[in-house]
C-alpha positions as CSV (number, residue, x, y, z in Angstrom):
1,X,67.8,81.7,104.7
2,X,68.4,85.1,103.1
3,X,64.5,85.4,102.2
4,X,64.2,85.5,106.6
5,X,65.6,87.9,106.9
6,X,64.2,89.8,109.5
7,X,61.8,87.3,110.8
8,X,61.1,86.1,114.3
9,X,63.2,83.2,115.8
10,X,59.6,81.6,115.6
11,X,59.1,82.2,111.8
12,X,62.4,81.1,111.2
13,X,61.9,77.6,113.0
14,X,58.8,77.5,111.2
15,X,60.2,77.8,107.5
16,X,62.7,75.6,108.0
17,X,60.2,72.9,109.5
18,X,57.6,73.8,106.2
19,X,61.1,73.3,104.3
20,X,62.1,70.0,105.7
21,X,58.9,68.4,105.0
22,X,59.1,69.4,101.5
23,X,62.1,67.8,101.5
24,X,61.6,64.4,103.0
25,X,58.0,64.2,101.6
26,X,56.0,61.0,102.5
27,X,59.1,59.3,103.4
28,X,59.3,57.8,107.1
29,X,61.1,59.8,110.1
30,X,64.2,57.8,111.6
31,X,65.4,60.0,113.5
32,X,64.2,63.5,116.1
33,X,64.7,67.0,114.6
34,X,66.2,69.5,116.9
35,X,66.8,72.8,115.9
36,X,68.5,75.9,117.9
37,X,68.0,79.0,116.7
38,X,70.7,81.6,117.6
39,X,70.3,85.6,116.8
40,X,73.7,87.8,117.4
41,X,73.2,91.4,117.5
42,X,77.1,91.8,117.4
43,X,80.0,92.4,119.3
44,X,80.6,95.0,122.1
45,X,83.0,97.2,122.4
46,X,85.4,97.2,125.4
47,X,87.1,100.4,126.8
């Protein structure tokens, strides 16, 4: 995760996908694949 840095929520979903295919290979699906991406920008400060 650390080399998206900076990338798009878009990108991000992307890589991962690119990843898990690496991962699984030619071995079957079983299952869906959801993925949420979440981007926090931080807290706010309250008066």
């Amino acid at each position: 995760m650390n080399r998206l840095h900076g990338c798009s929520g878009e990108e991000v979903c992307r890589a991962v996908r690119q990843d898990i295919d690496l991962f699984v290979g030619t071995a079957p699906q079983f299952d869906d694949i959801t993925m949420l991406y979440l981007k926090y920008n931080g807290g706010t400060k309250h008066a």
